[in-house]
C-alpha positions in Angstrom: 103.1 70.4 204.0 105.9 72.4 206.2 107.9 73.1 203.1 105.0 74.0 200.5 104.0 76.6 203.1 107.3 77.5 203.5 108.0 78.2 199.5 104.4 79.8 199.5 106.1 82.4 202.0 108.9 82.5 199.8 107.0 83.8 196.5 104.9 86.2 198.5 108.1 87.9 199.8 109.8 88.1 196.1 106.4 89.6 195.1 105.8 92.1 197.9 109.8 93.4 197.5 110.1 93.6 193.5 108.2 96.7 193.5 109.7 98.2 196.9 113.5 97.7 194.6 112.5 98.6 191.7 111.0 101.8 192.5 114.1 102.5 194.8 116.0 102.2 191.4 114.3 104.7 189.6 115.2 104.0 186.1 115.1 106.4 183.2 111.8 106.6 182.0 112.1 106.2 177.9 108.7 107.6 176.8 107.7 107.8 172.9 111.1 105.8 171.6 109.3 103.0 171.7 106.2 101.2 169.0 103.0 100.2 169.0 101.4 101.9 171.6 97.9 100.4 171.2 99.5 97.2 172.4 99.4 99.1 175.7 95.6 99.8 175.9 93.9 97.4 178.3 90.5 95.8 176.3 87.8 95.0 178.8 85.9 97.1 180.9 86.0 94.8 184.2 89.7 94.5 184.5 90.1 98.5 183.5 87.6 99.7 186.1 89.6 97.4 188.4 93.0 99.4 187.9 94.1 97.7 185.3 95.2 95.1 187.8 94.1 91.5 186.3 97.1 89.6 185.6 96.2 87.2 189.1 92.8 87.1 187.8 92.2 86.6 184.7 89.2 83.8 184.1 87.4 85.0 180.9 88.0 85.3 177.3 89.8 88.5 177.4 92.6 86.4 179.6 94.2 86.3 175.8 95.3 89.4 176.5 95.6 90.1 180.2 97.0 86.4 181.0 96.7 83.4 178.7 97.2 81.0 181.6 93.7 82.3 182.9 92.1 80.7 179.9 91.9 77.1 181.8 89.5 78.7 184.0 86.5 78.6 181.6 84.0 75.7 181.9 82.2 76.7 178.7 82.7 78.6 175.9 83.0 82.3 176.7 83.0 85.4 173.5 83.3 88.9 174.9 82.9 92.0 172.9 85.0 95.4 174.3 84.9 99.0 172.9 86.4 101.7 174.6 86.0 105.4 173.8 89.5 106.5 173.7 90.6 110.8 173.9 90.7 112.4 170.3 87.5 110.5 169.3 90.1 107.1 169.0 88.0 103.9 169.2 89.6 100.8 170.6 87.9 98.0 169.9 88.7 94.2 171.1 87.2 90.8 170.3 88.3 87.4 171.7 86.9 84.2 172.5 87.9 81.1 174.8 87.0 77.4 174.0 88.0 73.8 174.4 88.1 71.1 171.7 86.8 67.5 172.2 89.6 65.2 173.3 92.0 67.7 173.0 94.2 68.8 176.2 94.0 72.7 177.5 92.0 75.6 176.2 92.4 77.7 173.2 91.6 81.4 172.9 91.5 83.7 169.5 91.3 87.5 169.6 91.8 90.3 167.6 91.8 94.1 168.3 92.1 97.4 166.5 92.5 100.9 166.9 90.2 103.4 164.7 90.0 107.2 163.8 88.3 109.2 161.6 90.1 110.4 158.0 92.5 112.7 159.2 93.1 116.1 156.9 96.5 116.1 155.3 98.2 119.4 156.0 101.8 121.1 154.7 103.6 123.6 155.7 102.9 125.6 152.8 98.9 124.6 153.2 98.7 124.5 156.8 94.5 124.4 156.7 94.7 121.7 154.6 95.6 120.2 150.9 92.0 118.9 150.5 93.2 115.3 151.1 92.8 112.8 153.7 94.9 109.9 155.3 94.2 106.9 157.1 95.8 106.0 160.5 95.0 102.7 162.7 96.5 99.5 163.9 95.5 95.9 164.5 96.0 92.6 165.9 94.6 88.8 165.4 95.8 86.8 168.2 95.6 82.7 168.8 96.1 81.5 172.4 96.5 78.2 174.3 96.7 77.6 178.1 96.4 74.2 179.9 97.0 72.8 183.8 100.5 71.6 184.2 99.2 70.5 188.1 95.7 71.1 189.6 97.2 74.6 190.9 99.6 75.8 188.3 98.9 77.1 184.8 100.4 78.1 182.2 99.8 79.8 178.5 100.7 81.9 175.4 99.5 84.0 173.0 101.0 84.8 169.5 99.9 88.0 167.6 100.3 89.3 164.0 100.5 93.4 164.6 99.8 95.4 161.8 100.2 99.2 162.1 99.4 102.1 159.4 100.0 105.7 159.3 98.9 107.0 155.4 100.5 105.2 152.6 103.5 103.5 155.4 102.4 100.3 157.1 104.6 97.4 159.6 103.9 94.1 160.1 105.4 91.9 163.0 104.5 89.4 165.3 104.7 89.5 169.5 104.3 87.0 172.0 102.8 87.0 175.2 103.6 84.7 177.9 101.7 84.1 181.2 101.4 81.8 184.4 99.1 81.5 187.5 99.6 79.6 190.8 96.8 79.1 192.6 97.6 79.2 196.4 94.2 78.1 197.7 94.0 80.1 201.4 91.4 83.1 200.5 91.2 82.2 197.3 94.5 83.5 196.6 96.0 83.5 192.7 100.0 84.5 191.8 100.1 85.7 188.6 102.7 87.0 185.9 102.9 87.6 182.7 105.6 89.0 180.0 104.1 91.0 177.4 104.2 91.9 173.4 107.5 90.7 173.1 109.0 90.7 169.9 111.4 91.7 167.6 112.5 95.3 166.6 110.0 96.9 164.1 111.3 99.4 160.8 109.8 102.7 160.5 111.3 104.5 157.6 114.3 102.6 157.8 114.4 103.8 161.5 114.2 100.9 163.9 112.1 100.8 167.4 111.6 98.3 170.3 108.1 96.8 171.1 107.1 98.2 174.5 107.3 94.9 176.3 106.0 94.6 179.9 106.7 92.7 182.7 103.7 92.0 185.4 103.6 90.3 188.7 100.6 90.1 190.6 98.4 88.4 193.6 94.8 88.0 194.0 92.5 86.8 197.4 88.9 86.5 198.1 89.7 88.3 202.0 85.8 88.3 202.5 82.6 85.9 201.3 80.2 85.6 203.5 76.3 84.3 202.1 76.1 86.2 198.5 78.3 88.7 199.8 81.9 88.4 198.2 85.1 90.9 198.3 88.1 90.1 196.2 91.5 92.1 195.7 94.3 92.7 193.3 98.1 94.2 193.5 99.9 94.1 190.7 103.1 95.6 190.1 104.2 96.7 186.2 107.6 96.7 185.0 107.1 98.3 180.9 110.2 98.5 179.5 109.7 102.3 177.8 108.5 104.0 181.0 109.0 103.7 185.0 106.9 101.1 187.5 104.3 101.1 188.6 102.3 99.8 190.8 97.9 98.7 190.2 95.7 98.1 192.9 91.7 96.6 192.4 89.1 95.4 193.9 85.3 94.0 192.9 82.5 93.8 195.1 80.0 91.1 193.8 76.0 90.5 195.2 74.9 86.8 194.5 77.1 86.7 191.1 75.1 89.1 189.4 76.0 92.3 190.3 79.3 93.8 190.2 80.8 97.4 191.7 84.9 97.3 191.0 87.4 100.2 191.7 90.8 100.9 191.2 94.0 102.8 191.1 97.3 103.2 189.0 99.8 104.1 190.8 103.0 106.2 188.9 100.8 106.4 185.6 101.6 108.8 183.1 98.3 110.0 183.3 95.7 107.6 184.6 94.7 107.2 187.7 91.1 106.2 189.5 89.2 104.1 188.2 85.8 102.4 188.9 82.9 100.7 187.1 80.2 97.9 187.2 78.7 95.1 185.9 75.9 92.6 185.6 75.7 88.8 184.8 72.1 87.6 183.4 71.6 84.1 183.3 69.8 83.2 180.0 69.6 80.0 180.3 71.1 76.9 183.0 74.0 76.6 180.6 74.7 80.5 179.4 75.1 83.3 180.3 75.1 87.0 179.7 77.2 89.9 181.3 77.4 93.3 180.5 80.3 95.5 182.5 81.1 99.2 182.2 84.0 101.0 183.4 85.5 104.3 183.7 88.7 106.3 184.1 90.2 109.2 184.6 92.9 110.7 182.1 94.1 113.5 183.7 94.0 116.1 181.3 92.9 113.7 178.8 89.5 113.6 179.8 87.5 110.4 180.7 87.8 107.3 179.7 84.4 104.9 179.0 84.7 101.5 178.3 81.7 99.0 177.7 81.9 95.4 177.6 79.6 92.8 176.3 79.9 88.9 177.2 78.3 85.7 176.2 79.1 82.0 178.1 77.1 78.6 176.8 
């Protein structure tokens, strides 16, 4: 028992003194050299309005993208349904679901996402208002995930994606894989988490090659209050992306008797985002499903606001 609690101590000092070294570092930031943004974007509205800090927690379906190891946390089948309302009328829109398969080990997860706009007006420089012509642009990803229990606290699980991106008549395809774990300490309910992100090989634009913007993420998670149907639970999460500087997430959600939700959060060193804050309901529909709805929203900076809405079905 001594030396379990003394290896707990252990990871909870590398955790709480990554961020402290790397910030100390302060490594050149290498904004817009690197691909497929949209891989960036976070997909549900619980984990955004909670600072984008979820890696620790992750426990529904959208754990195929926030951490795959979270999947072995569903009991039942779980679909959820995200759309967020992206700046410059951009609509990101993410589906995934998380399952297990009879007498088959682990869980399983399948996603896809895409990123939408409107025709956009092709313009030259000798017709700058406009050649009469439109293009496409958008991108997309189908995603397949498995997680399963290596001990009753420790988790681990992947996700590979096909990527697809399309700018008029030039398109890429590559894959990227995500890999997460979660350690679940037990004492206030209290979850480790990391995950490495939309790794993957270099991707050719034009015959001009570019890195995916692989991220690195280390978090922890607690319960620090629950008392009757009163419950409080917390997030830090520390980001390491590999095209920008760290940063640092911090959330928290409030929850009433499991059925309603107030969350709020903060990014720390973003680019542009910063509060964040949202809410969310869970309707029991039946004694085996149920249905929650969550809303969250942001604040861009000069951007503008950010609204996300979530829709999610367990049975």
């Amino acid at each position: 028992m001594k030396s379990k609690m003394i290896k707990m101590m252990a990871i909870v000092a590398v955790v709480a003194l990554l961020p402290a070294q790397s910030f100390a570092t302060e490594p050149f930031a290498k904004v817009g050299t690197y691909a497929l943004q949209f891989l960036k974007i976070g997909v549900s509205a619980r984990a955004s309005a909670m600072g984008n800090a979820f890696t620790a927690i992750a426990d529904d379906a959208t754990s195929t993208y926030w951490n795959p190891a979270g999947l072995v946390d569903l009991t039942r089948t779980n679909a959820s349904f995200n759309h967020t309302f992206w700046p410059a009328d951009i609509g990101v829109d993410y589906a995934a679901v998380g399952f297990t398969l009879p007498f088959v080990p682990g869980t399983f997860g399948a996603s896809a996402r895409a990123i939408t706009m409107d025709p956009q007006i092709e313009r030259t420089i000798f017709l700058p208002e406009g050649t009469g012509q439109t293009f496409d642009a958008g991108d997309m990803s189908f995603g397949l995930s498995y997680a399963k229990f290596f001990t009753d606290k420790f988790s681990s699980g992947g996700t590979v994606h096909f990527v697809h991106s399309g700018l008029a008549d030039k398109s890429v395809n590559t894959f990227a894989v995500d890999f997460g774990l979660i350690y679940r300490i037990g004492l206030w309910g209290m979850r480790l988490g990391m995950m490495i992100q939309s790794l993957g090989a270099k991707v050719d634009y034009d015959d001009r090659e570019s890195k995916m913007p692989t991220m690195f993420k280390v978090a922890m998670a607690a319960t620090p209050y629950q008392q009757g149907v009163n419950s409080l639970q917390s997030v830090f999460e520390f980001t390491h992306p590999s095209d920008n500087q760290e940063r640092i997430n911090v959330g928290g959600e409030y929850s009433f008797n499991q059925f309603f939700y107030l969350r709020g959060g903060f990014n720390f060193n973003a680019d542009s985002e910063g509060l964040t804050s949202g809410f969310g309901l869970r309707i029991d529909t039946s004694q085996t499903s149920d249905l929650i709805v969550d809303y969250a929203w942001s604040d861009l900076d000069f951007l503008g606001d950010v609204h996300r809405i979530s829709l999610g079905f367990t049975y």
